[in-house]
N, C-alpha and C positions, 0 to 999 in steps of 0.2 A: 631795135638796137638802141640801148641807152647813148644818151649824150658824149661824145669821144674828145672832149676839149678840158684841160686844163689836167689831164690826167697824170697818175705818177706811176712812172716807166721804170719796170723794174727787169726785163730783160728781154734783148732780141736774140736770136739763134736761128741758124740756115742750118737744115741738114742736107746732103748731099742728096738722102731716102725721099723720091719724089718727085723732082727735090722740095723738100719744105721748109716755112719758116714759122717760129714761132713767137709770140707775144705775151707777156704777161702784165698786167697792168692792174693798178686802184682807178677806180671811177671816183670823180670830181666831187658828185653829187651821193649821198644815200637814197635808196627809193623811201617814198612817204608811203607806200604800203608795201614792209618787206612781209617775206615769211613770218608766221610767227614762233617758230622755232629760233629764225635770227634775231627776234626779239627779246623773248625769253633769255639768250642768252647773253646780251647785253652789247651784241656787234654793233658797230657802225662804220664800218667801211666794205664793199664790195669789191674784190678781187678775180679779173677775169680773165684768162688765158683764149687767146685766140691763134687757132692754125691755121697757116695758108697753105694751100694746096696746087701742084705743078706751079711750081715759080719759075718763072725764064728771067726775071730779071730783078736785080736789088742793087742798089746802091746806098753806101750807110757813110756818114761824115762829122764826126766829133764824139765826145765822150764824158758823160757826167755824173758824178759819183749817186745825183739826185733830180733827175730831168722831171720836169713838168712839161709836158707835151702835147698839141692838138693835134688828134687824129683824124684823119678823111679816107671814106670806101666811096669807091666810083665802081660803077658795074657799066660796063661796055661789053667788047667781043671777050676781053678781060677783066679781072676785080684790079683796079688800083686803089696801091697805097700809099699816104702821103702824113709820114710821122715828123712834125716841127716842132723846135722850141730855138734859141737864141743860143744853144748848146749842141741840139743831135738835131739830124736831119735823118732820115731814112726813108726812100722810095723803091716799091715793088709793084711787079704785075706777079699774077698767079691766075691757075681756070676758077680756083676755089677758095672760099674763106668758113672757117664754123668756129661756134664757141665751144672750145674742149671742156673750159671747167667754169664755171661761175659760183664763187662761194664766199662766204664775210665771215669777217672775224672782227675784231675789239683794235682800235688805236687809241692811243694819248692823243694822237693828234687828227682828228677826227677829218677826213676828207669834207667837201662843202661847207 
C-alpha cells in the first residue's frame, strides 16, 4: 500500500449494501516507476478508490470543498479507519478493505 498521508480527498460514501463504504482519493506522491502506458501518456497523478467491507461503525465530522488528509489502516479483529485533516475527520471499523480502482491521469497541479 502506497503512502496514505497528505492526500487529496475527493469522496466518502456508506452504502446501506453490506454495509459499505467507500473512498476515493489522489496519492501525495507519484510512483518513480509508474506503468509505462501512464508514462506515455503524460500522467502524473494516481487516483485510487478504496472499499470497505461489513462496516459496523463510522463516524464523519466537518466538510471541505478541498481536504488534504492523512490516512491510517490498522488490522486487528477489525480493519480501522482513521481519515484527518484540520477540516474532516472520519473514523470506521469494517471486516474488509480492497483497492476497487487504482488509475492516473494528468493534473496542472501535480500531487508530490
Amino acid at each position: 500500500m502506497p503512502p496514505l498521508q497528505g492526500v487529496k480527498l475527493f469522496e466518502v460514501s456508506v452504502n446501506r449494501e453490506g454495509p459499505s463504504m467507500r473512498l476515493r482519493l489522489d496519492l501525495a506522491a507519484y510512483p518513480e516507476n509508474p506503468p509505462k502506458k501512464w508514462s506515455a501518456q503524460g500522467f502524473n497523478v494516481v487516483h485510487v478508490e478504496l472499499y470497505f467491507g461489513g462496516v459496523d461503525s463510522v463516524r464523519m465530522a466537518g466538510i471541505s470543498v478541498n481536504p488534504v488528509v492523512d490516512i491510517s489502516l490498522r488490522r486487528g479483529e477489525k480493519i480501522s479507519l482513521e481519515v484527518r485533516s484540520p477540516e474532516v475527520n472520519v473514523s470506521a471499523t469494517a471486516d474488509s478493505v480492497h483497492i476497487l480502482r487504482m488509475q492516473a491521469h494528468a493534473d496542472e497541479e501535480p500531487a508530490g
